[in-house]
NUDRENKE-552128 format. One record per residue: x, y, z of N, C-alpha, C, O in turn; residue in three letters. Coordinates in steps of 0.001 Angstrom, whole numbers, plus 500000, padded with zeros to 6 digits. Layout:
<rs>
X,Y,Z,X,Y,Z,X,Y,Z,X,Y,Z,ala
...
</rs>
This chain:
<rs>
521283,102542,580659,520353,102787,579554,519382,103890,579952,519105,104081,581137,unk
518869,104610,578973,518116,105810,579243,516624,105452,580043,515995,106003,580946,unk
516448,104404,579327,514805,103523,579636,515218,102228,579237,516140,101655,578657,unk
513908,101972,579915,514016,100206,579704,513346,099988,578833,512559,100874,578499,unk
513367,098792,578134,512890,098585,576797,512094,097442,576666,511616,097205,575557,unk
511795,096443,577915,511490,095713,578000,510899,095737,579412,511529,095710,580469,unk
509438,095799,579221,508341,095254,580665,508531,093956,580858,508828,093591,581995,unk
508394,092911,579717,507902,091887,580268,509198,091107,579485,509279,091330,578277,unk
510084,090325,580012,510798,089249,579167,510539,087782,579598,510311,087634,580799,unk
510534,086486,578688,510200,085698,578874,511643,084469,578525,511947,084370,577336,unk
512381,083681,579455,513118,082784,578943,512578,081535,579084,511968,080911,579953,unk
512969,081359,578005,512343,079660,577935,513508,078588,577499,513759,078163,576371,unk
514217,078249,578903,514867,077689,579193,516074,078468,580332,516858,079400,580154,unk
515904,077955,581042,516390,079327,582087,518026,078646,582559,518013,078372,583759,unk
519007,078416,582074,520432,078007,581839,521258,078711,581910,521053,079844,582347,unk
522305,078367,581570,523812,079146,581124,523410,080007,580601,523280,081109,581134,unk
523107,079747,579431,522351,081091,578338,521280,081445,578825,521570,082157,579786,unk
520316,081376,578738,519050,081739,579104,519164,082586,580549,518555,083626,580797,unk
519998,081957,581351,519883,082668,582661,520600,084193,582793,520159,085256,583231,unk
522085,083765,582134,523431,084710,581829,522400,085814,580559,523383,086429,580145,unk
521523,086264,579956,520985,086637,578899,520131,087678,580295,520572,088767,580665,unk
519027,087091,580802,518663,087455,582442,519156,088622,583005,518877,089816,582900,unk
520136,087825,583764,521087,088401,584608,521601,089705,584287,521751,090616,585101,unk
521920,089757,582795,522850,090749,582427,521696,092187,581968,521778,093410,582081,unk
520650,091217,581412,519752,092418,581299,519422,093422,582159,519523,094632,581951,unk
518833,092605,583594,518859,092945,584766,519934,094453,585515,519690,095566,585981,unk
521336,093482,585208,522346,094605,585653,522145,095704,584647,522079,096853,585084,unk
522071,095557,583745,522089,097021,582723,520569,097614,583089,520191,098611,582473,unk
519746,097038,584033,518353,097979,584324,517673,097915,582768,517498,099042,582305,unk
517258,096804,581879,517164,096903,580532,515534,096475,580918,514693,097004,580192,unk
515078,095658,581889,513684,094741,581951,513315,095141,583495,513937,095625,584441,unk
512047,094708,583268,511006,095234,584843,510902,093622,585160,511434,093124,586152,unk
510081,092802,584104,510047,091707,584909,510193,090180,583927,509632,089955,582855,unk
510851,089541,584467,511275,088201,583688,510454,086916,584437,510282,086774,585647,unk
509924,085876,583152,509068,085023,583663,509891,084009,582640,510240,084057,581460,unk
510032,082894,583933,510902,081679,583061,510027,080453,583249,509348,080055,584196,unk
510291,079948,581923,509801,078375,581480,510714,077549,581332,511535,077810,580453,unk
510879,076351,582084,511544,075390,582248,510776,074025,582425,509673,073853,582944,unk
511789,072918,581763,511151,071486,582341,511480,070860,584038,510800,070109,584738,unk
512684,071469,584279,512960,070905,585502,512478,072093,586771,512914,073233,586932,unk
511602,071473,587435,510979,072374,588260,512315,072916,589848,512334,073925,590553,unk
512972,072012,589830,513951,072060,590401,514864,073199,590565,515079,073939,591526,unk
515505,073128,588983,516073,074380,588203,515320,075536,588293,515840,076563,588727,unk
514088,075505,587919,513291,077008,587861,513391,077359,589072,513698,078543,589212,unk
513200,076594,590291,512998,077384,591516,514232,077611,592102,514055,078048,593239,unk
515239,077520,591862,516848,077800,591691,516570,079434,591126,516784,080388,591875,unk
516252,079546,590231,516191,080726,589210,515675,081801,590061,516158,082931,590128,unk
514365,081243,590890,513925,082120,591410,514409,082657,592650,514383,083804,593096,unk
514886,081509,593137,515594,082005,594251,516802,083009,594579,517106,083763,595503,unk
517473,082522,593006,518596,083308,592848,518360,084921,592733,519176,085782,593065,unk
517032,085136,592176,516718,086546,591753,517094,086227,589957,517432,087262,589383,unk
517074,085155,589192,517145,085283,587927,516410,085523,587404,516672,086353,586534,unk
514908,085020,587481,513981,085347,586922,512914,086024,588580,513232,086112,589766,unk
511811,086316,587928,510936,086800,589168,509548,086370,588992,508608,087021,589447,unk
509345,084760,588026,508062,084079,588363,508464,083158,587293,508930,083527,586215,unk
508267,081968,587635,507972,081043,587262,506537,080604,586647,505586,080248,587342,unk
506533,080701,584996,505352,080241,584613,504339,079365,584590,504876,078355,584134,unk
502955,079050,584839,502568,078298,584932,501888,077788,583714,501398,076659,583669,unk
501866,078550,582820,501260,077439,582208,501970,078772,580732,502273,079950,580921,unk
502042,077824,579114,502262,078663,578382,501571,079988,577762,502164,080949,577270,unk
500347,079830,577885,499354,080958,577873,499668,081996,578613,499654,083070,578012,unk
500069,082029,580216,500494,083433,580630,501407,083378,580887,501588,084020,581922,unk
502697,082701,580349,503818,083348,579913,503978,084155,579522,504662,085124,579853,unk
503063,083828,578298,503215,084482,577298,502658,086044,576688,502981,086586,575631,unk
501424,086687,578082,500562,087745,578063,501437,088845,577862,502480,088749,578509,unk
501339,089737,577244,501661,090731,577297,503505,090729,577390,504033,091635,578035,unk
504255,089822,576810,505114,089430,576753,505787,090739,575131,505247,091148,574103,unk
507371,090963,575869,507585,092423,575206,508838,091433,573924,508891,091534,572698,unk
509622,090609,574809,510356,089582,574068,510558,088400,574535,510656,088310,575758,unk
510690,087033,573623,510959,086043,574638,512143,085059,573541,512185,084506,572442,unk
512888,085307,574624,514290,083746,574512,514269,082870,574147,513348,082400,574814,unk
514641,081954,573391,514400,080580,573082,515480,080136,573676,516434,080424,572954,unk
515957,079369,574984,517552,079358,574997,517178,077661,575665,517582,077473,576813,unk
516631,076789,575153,516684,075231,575370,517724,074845,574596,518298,075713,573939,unk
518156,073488,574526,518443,072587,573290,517525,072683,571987,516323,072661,571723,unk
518604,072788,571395,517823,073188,569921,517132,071753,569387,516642,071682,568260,unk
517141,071015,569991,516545,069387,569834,514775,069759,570119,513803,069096,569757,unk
514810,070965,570836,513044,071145,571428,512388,072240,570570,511190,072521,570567,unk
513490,072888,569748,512841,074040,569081,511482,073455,568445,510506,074200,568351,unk
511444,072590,568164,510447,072255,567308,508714,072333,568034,507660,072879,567711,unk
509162,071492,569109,508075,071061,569915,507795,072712,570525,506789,073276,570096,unk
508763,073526,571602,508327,074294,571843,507608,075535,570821,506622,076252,570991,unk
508585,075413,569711,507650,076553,569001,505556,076290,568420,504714,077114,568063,unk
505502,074848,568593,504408,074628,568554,503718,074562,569714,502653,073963,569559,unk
503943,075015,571026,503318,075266,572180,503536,076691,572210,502425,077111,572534,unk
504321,077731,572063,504062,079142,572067,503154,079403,570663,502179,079960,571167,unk
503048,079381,570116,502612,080043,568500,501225,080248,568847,500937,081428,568646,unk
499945,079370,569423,498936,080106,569784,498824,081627,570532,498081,082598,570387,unk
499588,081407,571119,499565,082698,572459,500797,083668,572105,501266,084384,572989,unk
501194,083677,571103,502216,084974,570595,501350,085808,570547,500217,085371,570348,unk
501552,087620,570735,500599,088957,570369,501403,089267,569735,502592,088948,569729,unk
500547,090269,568817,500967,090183,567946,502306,091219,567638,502817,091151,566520,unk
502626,091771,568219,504306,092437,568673,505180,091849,569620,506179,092418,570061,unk
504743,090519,569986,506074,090035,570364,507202,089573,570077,507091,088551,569399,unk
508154,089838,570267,509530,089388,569588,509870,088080,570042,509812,087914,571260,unk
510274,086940,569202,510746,086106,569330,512111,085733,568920,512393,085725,567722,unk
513442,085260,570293,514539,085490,568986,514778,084124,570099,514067,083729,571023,unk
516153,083591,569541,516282,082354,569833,518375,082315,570228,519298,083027,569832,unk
518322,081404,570931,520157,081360,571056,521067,079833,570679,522094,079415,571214,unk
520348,079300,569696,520373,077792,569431,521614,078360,568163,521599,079260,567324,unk
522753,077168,568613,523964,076871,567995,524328,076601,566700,525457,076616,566208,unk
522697,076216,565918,522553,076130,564819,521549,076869,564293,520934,077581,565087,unk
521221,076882,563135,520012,077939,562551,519239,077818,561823,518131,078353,561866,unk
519886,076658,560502,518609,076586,559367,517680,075536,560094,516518,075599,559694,unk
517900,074647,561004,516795,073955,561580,515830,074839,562484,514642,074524,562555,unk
516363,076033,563235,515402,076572,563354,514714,077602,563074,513729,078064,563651,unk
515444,078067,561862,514511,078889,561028,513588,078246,560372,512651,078955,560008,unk
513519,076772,560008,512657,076111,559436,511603,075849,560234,510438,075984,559860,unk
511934,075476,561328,510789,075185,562812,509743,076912,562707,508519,077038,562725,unk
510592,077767,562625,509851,079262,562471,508869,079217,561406,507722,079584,561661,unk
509181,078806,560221,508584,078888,559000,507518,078152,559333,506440,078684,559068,unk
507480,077056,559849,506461,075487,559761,505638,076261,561230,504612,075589,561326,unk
505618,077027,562057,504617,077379,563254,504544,078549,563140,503443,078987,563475,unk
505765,079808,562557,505367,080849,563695,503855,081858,562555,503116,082699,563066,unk
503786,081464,561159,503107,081836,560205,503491,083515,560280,504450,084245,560033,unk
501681,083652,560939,501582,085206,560794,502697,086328,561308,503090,087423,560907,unk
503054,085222,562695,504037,086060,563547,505864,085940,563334,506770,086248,564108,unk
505891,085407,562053,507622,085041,561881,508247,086266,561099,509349,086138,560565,unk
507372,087743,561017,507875,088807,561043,508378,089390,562178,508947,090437,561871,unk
508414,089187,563263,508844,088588,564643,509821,088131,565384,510085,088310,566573,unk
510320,087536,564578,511126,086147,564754,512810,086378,563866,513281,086381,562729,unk
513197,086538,565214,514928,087309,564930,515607,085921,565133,515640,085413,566254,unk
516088,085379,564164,516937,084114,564970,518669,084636,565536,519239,085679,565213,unk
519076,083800,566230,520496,084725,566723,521580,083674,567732,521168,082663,568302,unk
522359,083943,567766,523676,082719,568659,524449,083358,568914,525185,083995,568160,unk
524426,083292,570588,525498,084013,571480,526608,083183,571501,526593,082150,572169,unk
528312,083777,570337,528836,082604,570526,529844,083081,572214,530651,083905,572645,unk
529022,081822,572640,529478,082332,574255,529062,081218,574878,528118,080650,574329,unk
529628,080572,576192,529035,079352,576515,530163,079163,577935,530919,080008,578415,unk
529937,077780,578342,530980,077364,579561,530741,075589,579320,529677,075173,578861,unk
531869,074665,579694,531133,073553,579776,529770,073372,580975,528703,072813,580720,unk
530115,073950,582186,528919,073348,582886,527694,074305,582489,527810,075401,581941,unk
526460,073661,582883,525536,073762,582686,524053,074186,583407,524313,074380,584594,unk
522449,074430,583139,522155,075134,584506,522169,076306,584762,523069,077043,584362,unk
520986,076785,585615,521465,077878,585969,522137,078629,587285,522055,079784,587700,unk
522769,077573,587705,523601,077518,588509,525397,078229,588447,526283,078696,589161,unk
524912,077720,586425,526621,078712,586060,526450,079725,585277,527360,080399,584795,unk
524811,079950,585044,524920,081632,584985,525670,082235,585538,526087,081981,586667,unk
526171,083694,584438,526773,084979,585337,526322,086104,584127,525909,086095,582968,unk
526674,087046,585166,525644,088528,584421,526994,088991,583125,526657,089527,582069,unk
528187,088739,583381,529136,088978,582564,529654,088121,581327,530674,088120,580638,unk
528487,087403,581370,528835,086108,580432,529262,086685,578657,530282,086432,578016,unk
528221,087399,578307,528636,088193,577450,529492,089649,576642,529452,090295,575595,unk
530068,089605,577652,530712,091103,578105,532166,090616,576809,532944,089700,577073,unk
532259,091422,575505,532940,091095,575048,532944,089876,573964,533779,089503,573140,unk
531912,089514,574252,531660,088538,572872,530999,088644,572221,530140,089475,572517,unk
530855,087988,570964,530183,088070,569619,528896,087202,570059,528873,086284,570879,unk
527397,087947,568994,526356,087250,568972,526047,087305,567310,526517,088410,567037,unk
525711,086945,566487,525576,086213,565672,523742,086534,565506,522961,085813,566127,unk
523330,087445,564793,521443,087535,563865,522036,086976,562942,523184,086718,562579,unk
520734,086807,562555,520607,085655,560876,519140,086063,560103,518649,085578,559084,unk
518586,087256,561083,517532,087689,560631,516632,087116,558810,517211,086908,557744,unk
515431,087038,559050,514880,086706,557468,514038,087696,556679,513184,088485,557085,unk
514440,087486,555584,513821,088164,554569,512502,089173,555313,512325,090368,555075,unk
511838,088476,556072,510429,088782,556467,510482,089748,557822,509608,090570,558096,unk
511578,089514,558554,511511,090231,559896,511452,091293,559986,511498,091874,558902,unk
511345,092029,561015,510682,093915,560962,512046,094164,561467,512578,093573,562407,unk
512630,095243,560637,513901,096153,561061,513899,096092,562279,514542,095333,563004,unk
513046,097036,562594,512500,097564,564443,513022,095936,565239,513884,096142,566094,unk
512813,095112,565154,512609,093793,565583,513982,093770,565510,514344,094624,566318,unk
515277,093109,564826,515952,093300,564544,516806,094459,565586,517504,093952,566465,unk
516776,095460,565531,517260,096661,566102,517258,096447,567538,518151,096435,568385,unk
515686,096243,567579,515657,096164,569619,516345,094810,570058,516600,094697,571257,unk
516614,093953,569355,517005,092117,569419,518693,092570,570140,519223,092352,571230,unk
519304,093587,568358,520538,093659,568680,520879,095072,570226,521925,095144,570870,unk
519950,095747,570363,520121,096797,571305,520413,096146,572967,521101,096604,573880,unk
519429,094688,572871,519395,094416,574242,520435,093307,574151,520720,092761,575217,unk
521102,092852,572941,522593,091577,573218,523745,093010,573611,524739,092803,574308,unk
523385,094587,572988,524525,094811,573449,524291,095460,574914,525232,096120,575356,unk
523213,095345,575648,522996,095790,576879,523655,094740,577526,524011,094837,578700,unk
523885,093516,576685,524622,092574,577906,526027,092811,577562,526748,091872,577900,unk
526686,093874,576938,528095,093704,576650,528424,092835,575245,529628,092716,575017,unk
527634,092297,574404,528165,091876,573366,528610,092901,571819,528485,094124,571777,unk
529030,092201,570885,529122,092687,569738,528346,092164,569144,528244,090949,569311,unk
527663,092685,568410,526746,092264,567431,526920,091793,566029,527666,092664,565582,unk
526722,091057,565175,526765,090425,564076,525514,090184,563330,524543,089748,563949,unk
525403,090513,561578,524791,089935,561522,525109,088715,560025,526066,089045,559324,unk
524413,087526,559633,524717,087053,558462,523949,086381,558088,522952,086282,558802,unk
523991,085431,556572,523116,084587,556139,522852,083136,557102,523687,082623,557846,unk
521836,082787,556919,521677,081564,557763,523003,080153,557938,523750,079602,558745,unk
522518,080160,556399,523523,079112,555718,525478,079282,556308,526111,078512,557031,unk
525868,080378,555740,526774,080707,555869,527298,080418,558002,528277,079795,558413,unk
526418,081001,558696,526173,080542,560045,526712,079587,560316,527697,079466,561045,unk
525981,078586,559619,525751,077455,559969,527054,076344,559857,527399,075416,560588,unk
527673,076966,558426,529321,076119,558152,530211,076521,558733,531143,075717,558756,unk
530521,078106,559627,531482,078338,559877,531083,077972,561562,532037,078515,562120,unk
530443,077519,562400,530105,077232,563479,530442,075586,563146,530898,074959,564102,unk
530256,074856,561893,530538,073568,562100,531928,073636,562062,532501,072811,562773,unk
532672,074460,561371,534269,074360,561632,534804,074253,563201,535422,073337,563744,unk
534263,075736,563820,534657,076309,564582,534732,075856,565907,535526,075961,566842,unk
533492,075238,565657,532499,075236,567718,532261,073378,567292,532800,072476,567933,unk
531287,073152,566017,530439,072003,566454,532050,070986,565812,531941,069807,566151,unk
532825,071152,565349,533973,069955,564855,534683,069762,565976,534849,068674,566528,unk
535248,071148,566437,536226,070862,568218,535398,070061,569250,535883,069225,570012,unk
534098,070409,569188,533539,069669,570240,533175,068230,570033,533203,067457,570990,unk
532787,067773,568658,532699,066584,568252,534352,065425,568430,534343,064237,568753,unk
535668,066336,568076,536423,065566,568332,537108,065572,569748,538068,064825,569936,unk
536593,066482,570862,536976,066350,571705,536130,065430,572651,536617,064776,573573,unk
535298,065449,572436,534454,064193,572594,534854,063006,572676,535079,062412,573730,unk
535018,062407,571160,535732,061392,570246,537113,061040,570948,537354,059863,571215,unk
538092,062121,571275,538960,061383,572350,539054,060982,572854,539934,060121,572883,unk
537802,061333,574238,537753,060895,575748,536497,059706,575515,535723,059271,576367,unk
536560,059458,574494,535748,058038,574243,536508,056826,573269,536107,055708,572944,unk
537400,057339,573049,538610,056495,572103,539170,056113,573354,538795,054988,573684,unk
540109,056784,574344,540731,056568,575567,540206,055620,576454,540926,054842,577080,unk
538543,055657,576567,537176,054899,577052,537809,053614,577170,538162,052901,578110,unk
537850,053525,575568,537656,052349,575041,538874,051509,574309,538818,050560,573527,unk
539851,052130,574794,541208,051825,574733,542129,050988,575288,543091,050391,574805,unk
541424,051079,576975,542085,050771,577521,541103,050015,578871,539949,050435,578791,unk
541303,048956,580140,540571,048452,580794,540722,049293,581989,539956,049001,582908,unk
541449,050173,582171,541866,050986,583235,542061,052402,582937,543083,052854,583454,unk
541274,053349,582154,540934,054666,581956,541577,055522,582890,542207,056556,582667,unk
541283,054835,584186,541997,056088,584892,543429,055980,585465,543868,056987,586021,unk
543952,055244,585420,545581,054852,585082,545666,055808,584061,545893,056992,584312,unk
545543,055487,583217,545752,056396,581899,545822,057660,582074,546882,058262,581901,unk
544790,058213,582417,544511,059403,582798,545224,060067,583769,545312,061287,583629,unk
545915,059404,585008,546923,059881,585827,547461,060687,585524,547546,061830,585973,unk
548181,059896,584203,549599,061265,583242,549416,062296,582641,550330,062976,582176,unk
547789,062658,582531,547565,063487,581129,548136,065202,582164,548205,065473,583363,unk
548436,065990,580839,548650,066860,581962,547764,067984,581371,546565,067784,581178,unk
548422,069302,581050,547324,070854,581247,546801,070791,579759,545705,071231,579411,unk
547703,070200,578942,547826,070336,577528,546578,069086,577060,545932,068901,576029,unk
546630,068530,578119,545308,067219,577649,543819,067805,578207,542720,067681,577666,unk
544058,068278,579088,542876,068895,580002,542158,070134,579217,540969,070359,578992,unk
543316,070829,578897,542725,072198,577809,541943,071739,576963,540734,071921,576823,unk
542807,071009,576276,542092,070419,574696,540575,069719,574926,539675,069906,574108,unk
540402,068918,576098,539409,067712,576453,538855,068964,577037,537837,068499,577548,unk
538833,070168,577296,537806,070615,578208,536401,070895,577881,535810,071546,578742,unk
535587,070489,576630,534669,071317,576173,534260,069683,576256,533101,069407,576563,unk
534902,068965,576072,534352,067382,576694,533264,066926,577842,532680,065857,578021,unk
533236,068050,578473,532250,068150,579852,531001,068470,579395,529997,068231,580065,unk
530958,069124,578031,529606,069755,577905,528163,069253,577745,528178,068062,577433,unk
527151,069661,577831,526014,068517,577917,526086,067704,576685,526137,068139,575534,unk
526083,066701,576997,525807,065853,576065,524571,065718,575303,524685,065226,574181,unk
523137,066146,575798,522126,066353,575141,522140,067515,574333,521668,067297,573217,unk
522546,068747,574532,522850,070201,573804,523610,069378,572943,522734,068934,572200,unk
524613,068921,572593,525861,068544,571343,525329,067591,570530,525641,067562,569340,unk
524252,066481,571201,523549,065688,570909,522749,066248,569264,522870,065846,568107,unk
521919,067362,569919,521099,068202,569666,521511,069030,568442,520796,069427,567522,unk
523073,069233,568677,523577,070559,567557,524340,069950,566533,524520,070443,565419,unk
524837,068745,566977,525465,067789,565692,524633,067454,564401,524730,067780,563218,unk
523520,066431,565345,522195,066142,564381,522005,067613,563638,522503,067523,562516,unk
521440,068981,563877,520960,069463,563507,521771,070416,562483,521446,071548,562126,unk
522483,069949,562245,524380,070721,561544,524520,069689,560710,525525,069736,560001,unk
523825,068785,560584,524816,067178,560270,525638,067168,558917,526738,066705,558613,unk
524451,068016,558081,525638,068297,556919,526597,068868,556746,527562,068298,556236,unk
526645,070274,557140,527914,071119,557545,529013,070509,558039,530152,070494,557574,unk
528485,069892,559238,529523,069108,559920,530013,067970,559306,531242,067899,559302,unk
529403,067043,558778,529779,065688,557897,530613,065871,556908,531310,064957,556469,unk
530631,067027,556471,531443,068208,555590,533315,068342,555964,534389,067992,555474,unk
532676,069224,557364,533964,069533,558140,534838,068365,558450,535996,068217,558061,unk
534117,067521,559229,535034,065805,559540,535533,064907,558543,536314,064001,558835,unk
534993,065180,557023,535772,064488,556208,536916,065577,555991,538090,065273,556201,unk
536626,066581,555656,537913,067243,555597,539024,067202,556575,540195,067411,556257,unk
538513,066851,558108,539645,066634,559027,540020,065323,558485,541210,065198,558194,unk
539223,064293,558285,539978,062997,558130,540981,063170,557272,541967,062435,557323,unk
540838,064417,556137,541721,064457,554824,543131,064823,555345,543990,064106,554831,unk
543537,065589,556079,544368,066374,557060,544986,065573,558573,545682,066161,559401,unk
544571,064209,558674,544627,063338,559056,545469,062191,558735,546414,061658,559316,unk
544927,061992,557773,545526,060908,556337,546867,061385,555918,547891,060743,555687,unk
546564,062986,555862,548313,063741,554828,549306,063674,556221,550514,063514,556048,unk
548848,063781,557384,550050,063626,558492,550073,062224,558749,550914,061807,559545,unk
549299,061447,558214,549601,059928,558521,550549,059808,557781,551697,059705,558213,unk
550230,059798,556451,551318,059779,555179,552818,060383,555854,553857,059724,555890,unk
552642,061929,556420,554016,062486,556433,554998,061693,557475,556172,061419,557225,unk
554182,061316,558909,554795,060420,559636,555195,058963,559085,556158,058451,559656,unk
554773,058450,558368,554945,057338,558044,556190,057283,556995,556651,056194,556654,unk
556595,058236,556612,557489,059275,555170,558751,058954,556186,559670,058262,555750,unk
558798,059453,557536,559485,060000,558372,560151,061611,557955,561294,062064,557880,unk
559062,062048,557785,559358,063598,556887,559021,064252,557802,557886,064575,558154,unk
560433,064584,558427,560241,065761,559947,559880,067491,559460,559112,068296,559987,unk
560987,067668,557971,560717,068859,557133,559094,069246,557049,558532,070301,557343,unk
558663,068238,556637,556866,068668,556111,556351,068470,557161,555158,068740,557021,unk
556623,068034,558514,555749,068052,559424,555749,069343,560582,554821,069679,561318,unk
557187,069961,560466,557406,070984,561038,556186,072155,560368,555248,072756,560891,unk
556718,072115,559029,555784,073238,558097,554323,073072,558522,553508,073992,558590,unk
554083,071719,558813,552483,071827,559005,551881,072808,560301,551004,073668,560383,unk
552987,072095,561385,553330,073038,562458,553351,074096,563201,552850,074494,564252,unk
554369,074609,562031,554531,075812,561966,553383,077350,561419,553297,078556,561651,unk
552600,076152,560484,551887,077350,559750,550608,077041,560122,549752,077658,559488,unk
550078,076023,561233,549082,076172,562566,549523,077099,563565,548802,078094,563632,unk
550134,077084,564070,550663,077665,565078,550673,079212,564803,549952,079899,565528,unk
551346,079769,563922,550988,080812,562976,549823,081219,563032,549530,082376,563333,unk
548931,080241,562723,547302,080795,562712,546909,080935,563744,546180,081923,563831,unk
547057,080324,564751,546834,080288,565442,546912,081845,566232,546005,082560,566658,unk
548541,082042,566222,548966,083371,567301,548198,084461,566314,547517,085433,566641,unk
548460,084085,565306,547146,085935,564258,545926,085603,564920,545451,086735,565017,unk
545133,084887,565413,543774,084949,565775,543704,085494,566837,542822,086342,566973,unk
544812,085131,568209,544678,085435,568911,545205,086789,568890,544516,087476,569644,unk
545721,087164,568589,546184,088725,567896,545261,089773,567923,545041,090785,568588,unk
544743,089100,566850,543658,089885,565954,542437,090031,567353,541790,090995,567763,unk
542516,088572,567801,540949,088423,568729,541155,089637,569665,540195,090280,570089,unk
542525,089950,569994,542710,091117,571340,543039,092308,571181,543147,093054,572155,unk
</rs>
């Protein structure tokens, strides 16, 4: 980059995301100095040690001084609470953008604290992630090649906006932008339904059986793939279900519907209609991946 664009960055929540957001800035020479807020003091001094961030905040007031942009990258379960502990001590050009999985809950959290300053306030979702968690599985390449997702509002400053998307593509991403709403249903298809039923498996299996891991002996790459997003925090999914619930409550009856028609077809013994179903997943499947490369 020609210059850096950022003196002061602030993550608040210093993680996978939050850290990998860091890191990458860092390598592209985009920030001078990063100050992270965290609950686990543990984690933060991990951060620091690593060279992720280069101070650990003490208190939210000088976090927040002279602060050029700052991260929201917790569980979106805290947006609430934290945005009512920054909102005193925002100046009044600081950018606030956020990396939470869902959006109209926290564009609403924006509306209800950030007032004067939610011209400011870029909301946005790196769709990008790992199951483990921490910033322990930060990496500076996390975004290199993937999509991030603005949802920007009516109210936000272009400029704001512009520098938000300038520094996701200093980490290697593509940029996006769309309506909140719209966000919000195609992430419950996509991200929050796979993870809800992969979940739902390895807790059906739970509870299936008195010896789980017998069971589990046999599973092989094809069970492991599918179950792998199964690892993920359980408080983050916790967090993004609730806050999706309609979208999603949406999406899962429609799986049940698609559920029911292959119950029906198996029960038919209708190998014809079950191939077709098959076939024209699978189909979709290889165009995405197609298209994705």
């Amino acid at each position: 980059m020609t210059q850096i664009p950022l003196n002061k960055l602030v993550i608040i929540g210093v993680g996978l995301i939050g850290g990998s957001f860091a890191m990458a800035l860092r390598k592209a020479d985009a920030v001078r100095h990063i100050v992270g807020v965290g609950r686990s003091r543990e984690n933060m001094q991990r951060a620091l040690e690593q060279g992720v961030i280069d101070e650990i905040a003490e208190n939210m007031a000088s976090a927040l001084e002279n602060a050029d942009l700052i991260l929201l990258a917790m569980p979106v379960g805290q947006t609430e609470v934290i945005m009512t502990k920054l909102a005193p001590h925002l100046q009044a050009d600081t950018i606030v953008t956020d990396a939470g999985s869902t959006k109209l809950d926290v564009v609403t959290a924006a509306r209800n604290h950030l007032k004067a300053n939610l011209k400011n306030f870029v909301p946005g979702h790196p769709i990008a992630g790992a199951e483990q968690s921490g910033v322990r599985a930060a990496q500076h390449d996390l975004y290199t090649g993937k999509h991030v997702i603005l949802t920007p509002l009516k109210e936000t400053r272009i400029d704001a906006v512009e520098k938000t998307s300038i520094l996701w593509q200093a980490c290697g991403a593509k940029v996006s932008q769309m309506q909140v709403e719209a966000h919000d249903e195609i992430l419950a298809a996509t991200s929050h339904l796979p993870h809800i039923l992969a979940f739902a498996l390895m807790h059906h299996l739970h509870q299936s059986t008195d010896n789980p891991e017998n069971l589990l002996r046999f599973a092989g790459s094809g069970f492991r793939d599918f179950t792998r997003i199964a690892s993920s925090s359980p408080e983050m999914w916790r967090d993004i279900c609730l806050a999706n619930r309609k979208a999603l409550l949406k999406q899962m009856a429609k799986y049940q519907d698609e559920l029911q028609s292959l119950q029906a077809i198996l029960n038919n013994g209708d190998g014809e209609a079950l191939e077709k179903v098959f076939s024209q997943a699978r189909e979709m499947r290889e165009d995405w991946l197609k298209n994705k490369h």
